[in-house]
C-alpha positions in Angstrom: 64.9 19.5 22.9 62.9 18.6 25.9 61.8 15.3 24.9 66.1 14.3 24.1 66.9 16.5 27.3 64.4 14.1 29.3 66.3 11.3 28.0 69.6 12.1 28.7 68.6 12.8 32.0 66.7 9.0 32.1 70.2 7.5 30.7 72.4 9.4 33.5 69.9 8.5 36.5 69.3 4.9 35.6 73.0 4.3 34.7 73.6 4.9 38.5 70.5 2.7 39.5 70.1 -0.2 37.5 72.3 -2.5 35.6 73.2 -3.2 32.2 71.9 -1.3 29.4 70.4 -3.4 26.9 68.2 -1.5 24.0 65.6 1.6 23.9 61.8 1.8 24.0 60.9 1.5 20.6 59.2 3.9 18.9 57.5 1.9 16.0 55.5 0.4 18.9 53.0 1.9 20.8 54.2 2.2 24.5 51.5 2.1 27.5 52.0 2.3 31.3 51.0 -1.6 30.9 53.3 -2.9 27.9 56.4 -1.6 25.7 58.7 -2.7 23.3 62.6 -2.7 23.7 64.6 -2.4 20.4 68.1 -4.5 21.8 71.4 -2.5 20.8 73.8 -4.8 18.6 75.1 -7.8 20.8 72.7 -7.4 23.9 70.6 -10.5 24.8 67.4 -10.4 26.4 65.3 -14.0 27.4 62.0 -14.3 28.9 61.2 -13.7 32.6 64.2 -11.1 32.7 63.3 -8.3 34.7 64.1 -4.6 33.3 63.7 -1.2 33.9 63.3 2.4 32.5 62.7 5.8 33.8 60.7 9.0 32.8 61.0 12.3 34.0 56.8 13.8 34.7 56.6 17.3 35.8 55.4 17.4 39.2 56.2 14.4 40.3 60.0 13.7 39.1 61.6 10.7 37.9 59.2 7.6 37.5 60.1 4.3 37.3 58.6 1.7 34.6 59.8 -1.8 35.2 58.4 -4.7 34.0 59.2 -8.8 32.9 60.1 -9.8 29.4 57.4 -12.1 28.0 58.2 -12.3 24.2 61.7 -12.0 22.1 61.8 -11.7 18.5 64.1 -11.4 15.8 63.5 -10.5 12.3 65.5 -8.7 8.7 64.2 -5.4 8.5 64.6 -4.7 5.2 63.4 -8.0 3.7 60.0 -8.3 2.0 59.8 -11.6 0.9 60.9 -15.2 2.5 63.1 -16.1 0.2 65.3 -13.0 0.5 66.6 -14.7 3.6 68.8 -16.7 1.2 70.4 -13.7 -0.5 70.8 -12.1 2.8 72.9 -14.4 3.7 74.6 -14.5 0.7 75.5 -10.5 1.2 73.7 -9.6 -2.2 70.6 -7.9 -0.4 71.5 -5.6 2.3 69.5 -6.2 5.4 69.8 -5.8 9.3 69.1 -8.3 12.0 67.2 -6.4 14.4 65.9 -8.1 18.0 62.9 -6.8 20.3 61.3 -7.6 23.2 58.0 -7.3 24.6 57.6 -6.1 28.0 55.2 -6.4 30.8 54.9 -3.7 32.8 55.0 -4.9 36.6 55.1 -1.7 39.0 55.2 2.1 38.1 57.2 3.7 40.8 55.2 6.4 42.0 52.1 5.4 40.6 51.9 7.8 37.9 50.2 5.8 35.0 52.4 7.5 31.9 53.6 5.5 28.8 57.7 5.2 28.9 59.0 8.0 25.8 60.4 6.0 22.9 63.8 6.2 22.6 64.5 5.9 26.3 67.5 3.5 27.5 66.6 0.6 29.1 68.4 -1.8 31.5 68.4 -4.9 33.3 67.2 -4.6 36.6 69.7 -4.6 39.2 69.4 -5.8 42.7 67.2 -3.0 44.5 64.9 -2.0 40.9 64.4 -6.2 40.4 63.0 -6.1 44.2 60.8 -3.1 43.4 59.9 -4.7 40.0 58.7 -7.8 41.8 57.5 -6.1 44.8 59.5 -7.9 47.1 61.2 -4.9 48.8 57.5 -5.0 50.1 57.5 -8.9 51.7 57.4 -8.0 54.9 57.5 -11.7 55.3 58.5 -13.7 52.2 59.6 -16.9 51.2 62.4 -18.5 48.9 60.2 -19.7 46.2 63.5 -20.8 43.8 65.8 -19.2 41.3 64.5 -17.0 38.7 66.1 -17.2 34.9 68.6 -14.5 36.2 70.1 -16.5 38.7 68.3 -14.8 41.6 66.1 -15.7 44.4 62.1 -15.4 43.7 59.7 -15.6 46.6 56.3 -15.4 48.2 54.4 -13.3 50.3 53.9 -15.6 53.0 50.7 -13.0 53.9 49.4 -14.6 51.2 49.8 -18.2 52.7 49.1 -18.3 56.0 45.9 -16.4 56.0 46.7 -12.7 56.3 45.7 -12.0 53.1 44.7 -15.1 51.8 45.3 -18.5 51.9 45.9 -21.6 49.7 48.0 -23.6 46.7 46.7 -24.7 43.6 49.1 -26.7 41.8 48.6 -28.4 38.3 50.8 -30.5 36.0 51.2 -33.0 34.1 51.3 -36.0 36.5 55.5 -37.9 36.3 56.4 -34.8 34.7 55.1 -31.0 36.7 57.1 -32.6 39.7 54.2 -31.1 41.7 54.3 -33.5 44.8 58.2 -32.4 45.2 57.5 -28.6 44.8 54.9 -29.0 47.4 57.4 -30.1 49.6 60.1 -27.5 48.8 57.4 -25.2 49.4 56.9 -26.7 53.0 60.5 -26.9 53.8 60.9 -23.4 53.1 58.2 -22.7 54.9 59.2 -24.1 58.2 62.8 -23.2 57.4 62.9 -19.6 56.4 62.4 -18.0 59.4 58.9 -16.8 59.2 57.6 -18.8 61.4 59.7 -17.5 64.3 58.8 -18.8 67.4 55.6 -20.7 65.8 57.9 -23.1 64.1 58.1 -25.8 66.5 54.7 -25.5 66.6 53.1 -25.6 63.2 52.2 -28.7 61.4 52.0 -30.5 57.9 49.8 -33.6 57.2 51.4 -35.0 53.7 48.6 -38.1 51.5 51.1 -40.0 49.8 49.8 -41.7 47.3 52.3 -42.8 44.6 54.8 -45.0 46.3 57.1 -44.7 49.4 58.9 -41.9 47.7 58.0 -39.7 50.1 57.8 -41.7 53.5 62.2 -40.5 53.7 61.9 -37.0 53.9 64.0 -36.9 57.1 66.7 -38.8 55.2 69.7 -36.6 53.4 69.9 -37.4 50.1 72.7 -38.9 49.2 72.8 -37.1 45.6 72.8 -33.9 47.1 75.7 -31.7 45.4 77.9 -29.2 46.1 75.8 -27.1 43.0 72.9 -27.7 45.0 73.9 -27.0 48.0 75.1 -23.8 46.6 71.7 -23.0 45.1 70.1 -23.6 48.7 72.9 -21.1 50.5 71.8 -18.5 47.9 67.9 -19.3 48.4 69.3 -18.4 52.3 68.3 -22.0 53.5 70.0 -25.0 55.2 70.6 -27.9 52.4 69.4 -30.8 54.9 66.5 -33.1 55.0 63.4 -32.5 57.7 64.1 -32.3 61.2 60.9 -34.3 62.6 59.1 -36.4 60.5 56.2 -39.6 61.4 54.8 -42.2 59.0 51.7 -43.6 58.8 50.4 -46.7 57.1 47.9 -49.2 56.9 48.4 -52.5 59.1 49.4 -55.6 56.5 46.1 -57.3 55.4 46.0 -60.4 57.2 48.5 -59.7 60.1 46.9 -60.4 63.4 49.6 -57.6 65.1 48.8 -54.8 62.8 52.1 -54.5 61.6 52.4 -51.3 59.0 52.1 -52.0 55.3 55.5 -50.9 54.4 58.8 -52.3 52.9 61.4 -49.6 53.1 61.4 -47.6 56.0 61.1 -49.4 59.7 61.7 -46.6 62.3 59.5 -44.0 63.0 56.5 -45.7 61.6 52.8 -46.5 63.0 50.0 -48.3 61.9 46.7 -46.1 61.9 43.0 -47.9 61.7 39.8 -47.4 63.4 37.5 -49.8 65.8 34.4 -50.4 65.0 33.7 -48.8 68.0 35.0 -45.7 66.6 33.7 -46.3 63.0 30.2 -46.5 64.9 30.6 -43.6 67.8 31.7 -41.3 65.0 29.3 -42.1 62.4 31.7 -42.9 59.6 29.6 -44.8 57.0 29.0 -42.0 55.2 32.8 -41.9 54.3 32.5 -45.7 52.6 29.9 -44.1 50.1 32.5 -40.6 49.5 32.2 -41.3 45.6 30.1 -38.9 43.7 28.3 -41.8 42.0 26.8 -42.1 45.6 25.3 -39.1 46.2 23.5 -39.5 43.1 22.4 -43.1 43.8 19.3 -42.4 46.1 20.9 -44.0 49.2 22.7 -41.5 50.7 19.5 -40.3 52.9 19.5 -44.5 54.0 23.2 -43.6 54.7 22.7 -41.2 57.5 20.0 -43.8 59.0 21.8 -46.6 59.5 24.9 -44.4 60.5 22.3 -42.7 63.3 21.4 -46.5 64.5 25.0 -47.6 64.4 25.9 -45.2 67.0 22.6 -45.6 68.9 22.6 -49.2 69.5 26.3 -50.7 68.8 27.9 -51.2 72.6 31.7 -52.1 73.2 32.8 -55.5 73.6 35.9 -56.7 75.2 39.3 -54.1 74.5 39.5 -55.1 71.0 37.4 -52.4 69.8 34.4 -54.4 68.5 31.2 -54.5 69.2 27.7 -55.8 69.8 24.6 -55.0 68.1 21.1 -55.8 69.2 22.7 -59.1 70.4 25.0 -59.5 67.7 28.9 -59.1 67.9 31.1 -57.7 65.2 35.0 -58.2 65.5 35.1 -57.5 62.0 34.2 -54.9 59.4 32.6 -58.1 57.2 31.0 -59.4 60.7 29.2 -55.5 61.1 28.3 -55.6 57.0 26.4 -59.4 57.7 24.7 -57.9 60.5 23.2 -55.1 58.6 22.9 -57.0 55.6 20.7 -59.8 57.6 18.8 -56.8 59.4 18.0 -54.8 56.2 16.9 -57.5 54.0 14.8 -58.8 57.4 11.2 -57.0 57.1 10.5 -57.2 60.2 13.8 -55.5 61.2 13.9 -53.0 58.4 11.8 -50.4 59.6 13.6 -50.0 62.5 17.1 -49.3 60.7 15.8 -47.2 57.7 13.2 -45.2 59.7 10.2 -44.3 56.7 8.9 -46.4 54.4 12.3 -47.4 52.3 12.1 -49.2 48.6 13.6 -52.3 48.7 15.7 -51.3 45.5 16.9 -48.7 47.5 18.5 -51.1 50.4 19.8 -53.6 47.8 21.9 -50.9 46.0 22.9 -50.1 49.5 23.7 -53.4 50.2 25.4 -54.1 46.8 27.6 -51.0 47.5 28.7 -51.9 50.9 29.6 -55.4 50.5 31.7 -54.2 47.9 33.6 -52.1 50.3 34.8 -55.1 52.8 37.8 -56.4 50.7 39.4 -52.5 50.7 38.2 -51.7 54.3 39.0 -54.3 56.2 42.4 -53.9 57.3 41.4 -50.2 58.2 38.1 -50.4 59.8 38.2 -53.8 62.6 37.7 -54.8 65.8 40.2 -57.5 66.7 43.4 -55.6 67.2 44.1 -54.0 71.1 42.1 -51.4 72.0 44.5 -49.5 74.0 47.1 -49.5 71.2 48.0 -45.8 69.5 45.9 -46.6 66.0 44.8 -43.5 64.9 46.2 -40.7 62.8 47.5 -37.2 64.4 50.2 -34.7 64.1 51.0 -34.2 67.4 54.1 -36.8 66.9 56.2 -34.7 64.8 56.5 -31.4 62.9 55.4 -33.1 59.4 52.8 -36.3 59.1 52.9 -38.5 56.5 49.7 -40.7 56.0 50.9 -43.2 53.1 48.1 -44.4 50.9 49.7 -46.4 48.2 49.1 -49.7 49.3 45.1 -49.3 49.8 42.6 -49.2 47.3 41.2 -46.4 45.8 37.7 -46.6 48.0 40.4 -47.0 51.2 42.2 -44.1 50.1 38.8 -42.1 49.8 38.1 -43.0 53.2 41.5 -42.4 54.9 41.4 -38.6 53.8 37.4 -37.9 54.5 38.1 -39.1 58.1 41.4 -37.9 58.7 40.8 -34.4 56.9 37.3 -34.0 58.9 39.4 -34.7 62.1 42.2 -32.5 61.6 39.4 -29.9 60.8 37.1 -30.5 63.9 40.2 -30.4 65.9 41.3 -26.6 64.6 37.6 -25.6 65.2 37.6 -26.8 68.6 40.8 -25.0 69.4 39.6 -21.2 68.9 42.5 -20.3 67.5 44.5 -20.3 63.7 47.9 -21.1 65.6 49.8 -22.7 65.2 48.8 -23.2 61.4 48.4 -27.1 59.8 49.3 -27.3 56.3 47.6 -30.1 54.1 48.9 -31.2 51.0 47.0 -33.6 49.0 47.3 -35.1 45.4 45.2 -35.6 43.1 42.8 -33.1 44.3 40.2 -33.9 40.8 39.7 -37.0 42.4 38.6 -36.2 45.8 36.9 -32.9 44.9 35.5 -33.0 41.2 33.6 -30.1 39.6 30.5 -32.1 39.2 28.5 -34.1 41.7 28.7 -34.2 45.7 30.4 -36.5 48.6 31.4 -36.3 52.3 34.7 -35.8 51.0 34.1 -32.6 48.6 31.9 -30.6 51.3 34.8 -30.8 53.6 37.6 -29.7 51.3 35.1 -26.8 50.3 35.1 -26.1 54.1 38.6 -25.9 54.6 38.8 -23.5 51.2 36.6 -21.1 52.4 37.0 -21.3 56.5 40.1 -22.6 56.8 41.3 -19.6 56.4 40.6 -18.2 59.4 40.9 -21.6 61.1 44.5 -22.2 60.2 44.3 -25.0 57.8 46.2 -24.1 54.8 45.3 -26.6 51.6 47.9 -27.0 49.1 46.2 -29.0 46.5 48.3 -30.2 43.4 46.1 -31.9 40.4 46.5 -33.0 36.6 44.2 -31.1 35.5 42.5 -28.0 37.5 39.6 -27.9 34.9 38.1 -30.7 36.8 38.2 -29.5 40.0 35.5 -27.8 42.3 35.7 -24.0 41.5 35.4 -22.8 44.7 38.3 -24.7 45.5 40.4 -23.1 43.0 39.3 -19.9 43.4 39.9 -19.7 46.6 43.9 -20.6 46.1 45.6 -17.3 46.8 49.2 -18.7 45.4 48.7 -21.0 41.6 51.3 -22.4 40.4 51.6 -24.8 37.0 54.3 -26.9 36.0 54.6 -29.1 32.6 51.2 -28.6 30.9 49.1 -30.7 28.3 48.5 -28.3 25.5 44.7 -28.9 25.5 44.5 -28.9 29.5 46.8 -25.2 28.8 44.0 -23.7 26.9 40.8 -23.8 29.5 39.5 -20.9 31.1 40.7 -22.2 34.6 44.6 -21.5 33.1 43.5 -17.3 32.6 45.9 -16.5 35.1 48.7 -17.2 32.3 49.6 -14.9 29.8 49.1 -16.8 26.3 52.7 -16.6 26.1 53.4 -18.2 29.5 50.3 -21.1 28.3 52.9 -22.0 25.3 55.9 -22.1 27.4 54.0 -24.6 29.9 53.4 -27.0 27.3 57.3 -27.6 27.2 58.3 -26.7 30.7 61.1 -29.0 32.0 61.1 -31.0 35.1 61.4 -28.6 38.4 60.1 -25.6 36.1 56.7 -24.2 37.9 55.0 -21.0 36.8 54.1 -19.3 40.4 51.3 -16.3 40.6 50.9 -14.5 43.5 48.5 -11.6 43.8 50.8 -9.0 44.5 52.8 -10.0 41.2 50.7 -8.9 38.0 52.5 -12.1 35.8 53.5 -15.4 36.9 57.1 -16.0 37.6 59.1 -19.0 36.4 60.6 -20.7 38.9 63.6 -23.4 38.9 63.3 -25.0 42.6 66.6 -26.5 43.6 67.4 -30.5 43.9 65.9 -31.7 46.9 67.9 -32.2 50.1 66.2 -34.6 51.5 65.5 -38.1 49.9 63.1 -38.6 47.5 62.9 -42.3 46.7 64.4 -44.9 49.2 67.9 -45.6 47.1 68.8 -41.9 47.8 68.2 -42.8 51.8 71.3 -41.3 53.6 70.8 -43.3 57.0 69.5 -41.3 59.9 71.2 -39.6 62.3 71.7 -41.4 65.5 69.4 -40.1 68.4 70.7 -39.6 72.1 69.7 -42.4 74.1 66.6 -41.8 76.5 68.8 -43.7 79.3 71.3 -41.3 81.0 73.1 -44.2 82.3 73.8 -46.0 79.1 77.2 -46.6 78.4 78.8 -45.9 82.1 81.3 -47.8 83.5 80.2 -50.2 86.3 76.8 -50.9 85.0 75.7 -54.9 85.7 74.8 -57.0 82.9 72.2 -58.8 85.2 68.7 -57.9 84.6 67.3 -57.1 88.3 64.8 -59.5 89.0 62.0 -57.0 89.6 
């Protein structure tokens, strides 16, 4: 009588604080404060990632609630002992029942009183206030709109957990054309700078955006012209403005061969700069090491040459003219193939070579050095010269607008390599030098396996470990998306507070690196659709699946709404009287 008393009083509570009843904790099954099994009443419907609830009444402590998310649904005829017997099931001449259950995941025991839930005890769907203390977000102080869950309802983030409260850091894989990683990246960002949390830091705060695949993502202060009133709906619900970004600056590569330095793109024309460095730059700042950032380097036997010739570079290479080039024991460089003659000529003289590579160097040694170098001149040169004006912006920053995009797709894979050691180191310098983590600079790079591999070293891969495990406190947040996280640095992963996988290959699903996923989550992200991620936080004991909405803003340039006009910088433009003369002065 005390057990069924106990659950009549569960049934009567819970009526009044969840939802929908939809089965009882089975009793064929053993229940645990971590995992029970739901028998569903004839007609109710359960799917995966639904959130549901029970309650138990403990002496001494009252009425405790066990909610949890589904993670497997089955359906089977009890009664049937052979496969066959389906057929005369069906048929009507073997009587059998259809019965349905559903594994649960238990999520948050409400006090913490570790007991299993009683079998036989009703269960529900979890309405608004047990969903939020299911998935803990009654206690997001600060938390943003991650998406819709399967039930139609918001999911979210701690932001604690992103801007280095508690921790710090994305970790994205996918299938590449198919996880849509690069686009929840950005919905991640815009939610970010548009949820509120930021309060008054949101002017102020920063994203630096490598785009490498196209110039899909050089409109993101474009509406989208697709944009629909179901969309627009889902962002209203998610409590967020459907429109593009506010503030948003491109920057590309000048066109190879173009004397002016005109950027290397075809789509977009306004609000675009070119970014390159001087030779006097590429020699003050000691960036050779970043043409030898591949991990095949490091193991070549050059790299201590490297930081020799870098050392000399910056000793003896003086300024010439405003053009940024240089001259060099007598010898002036306007171009990046002038400054790789020179120290070919130099290196291969013996007279000279002591002088640039310090101890006693093998010449094998300087010829692979060589060899490597002059391989580098074709991919370089339009980024690294010294014939362009001096005095000309050229370089890359985020001071220019709220998000910075740094398009790579036009530049070779050695370019690219370059382009994010130098920019990423500066960025990074730059937040030390501050002494402060505000305003904070989010960095979202793709392709993260190639630029920081599990095995070998390079400039590049010390300074993402940096910004894993100081940026932290420095304010540089890294969300890094990648095919396959099994291939890169560990450190790196481990240090992402927030993972998230979309579409998965199967084999990628099953490494060690994917342990974060139930085995029945690993299944479902071999077949996740487009704009399906799996998000785990570390609040949340099992991934959610999130559906992110459409994006507002334009992802390709045919979905390009044209920009809003901007106020003119003249107050008297368009008054009456004005002359038409140009003053001659």
């Amino acid at each position: 009588m005390t057990v069924n008393g106990a659950v009549n009083h569960q049934a009567t509570a819970a009526t009044s604080a969840a939802g929908e009843a939809v089965g009882r904790v089975l009793g064929t099954q053993a229940a645990s404060p971590l995992s029970f099994w739901v028998g569903l009443e004839p007609g109710k419907v359960v799917q995966l990632d639904d959130v549901v609830v029970t309650r138990r009444e403990v002496p001494g402590y009252g009425l405790v609630l066990v909610a949890g998310v589904v993670t497997t649904v089955e359906a089977r005829h009890e009664g049937a002992a052979y496969d066959s017997d389906v057929f005369l099931i069906a048929d009507g001449a073997l009587p059998a029942a259809v019965v349905e259950v559903a594994e649960v995941r238990v999520t948050r025991v409400e006090p913490e009183v570790f007991v299993p839930p009683l079998p036989g005890s009703r269960v529900y769907l979890a309405g608004a206030g047990d969903r939020d203390q299911a998935l803990y977000f009654d206690v997001m102080d600060r938390r943003i709109p991650l998406g819709m869950g399967r039930d139609g309802q918001p999911l979210y983030v701690n932001f604690d957990f992103l801007d280095g409260t508690r921790g710090a850091h994305v970790s994205i894989s996918g299938v590449s054309g198919v996880a849509t990683k690069t686009s929840f990246a950005t919905f991640l960002l815009y939610s970010i700078f548009n949820s509120g949390v930021l309060e008054g830091e949101a002017a102020n705060t920063k994203a630096l955006i490598f785009s490498v695949k196209g110039e899909d993502l050089l409109f993101l202060d474009h509406d989208n012209l697709r944009l629909d009133e179901r969309a627009t709906s889902v962002y209203a619900r998610l409590g967020l403005p459907a429109k593009a970004f506010g503030s948003v600056h491109v920057f590309a590569p000048p066109r190879p061969g173009d004397p002016n330095g005109v950027p290397h793109v075809s789509a977009r024309t306004q609000g675009v700069s070119s970014f390159y460095w001087t030779l006097v730059e590429f020699c003050e700042e000691e960036l050779l090491r970043f043409v030898f950032a591949d991990a095949d380097d490091e193991r070549a036997g050059y790299s201590l040459l490297v930081g020799q010739v870098a050392a000399r570079l910056k000793a003896w290479a003086e300024p010439v003219g405003d053009g940024g080039a240089i001259m060099v024991r007598g010898i002036a460089c306007r171009t990046f193939s002038d400054l790789v003659e020179m120290l070919s000529d130099q290196l291969q003289d013996e007279s000279a070579r002591g002088e640039w590579s310090g101890a006693q160097t093998p010449l094998g040694t300087v010829n692979a050095f060589l060899r490597r170098l002059r391989s580098a001149v074709r991919p370089l040169s339009p980024i690294v010269r010294g014939d362009l004006p001096f005095y000309r912006s050229h370089s890359v920053r985020t001071s220019d607008a709220q998000v910075s995009i740094v398009d790579l797709h036009n530049l070779p894979e050695r370019a690219q390599r370059f382009v994010v050691g130098v920019v990423l180191r500066g960025e990074f310098h730059r937040k030390e030098s501050s002494g402060t983590a505000r305003p904070l600079l989010f960095v979202v790079l793709d392709e993260l396996n190639k630029y920081a591999p599990r095995e070998g070293d390079s400039p590049i891969k010390e300074i993402l470990l940096d910004v894993a495990e100081r940026g932290r406190s420095l304010g540089v947040i890294l969300i890094g998306a990648q095919q396959t996280a099994s291939e890169v640095e560990r450190r790196i992963v481990s240090n992402s507070a927030v993972r998230v996988a979309g579409r998965l290959d199967p084999a990628e699903a099953a490494r060690s690196e994917y342990g974060w996923l139930p085995p029945a989550v690993r299944e479902r992200a071999t077949i996740a659709k487009p704009g399906t991620m799996f998000v785990a936080q570390p609040e949340i004991p099992v991934p959610l699946a999130v559906a992110f909405p459409f994006p507002a803003w334009a992802t390709r340039p045919s979905e390009a709404a044209a920009p809003p006009a901007k106020a003119s910088a003249d107050p008297f433009q368009g008054l009456p009287g004005v002359e038409d003369d140009i003053p001659p002065f």
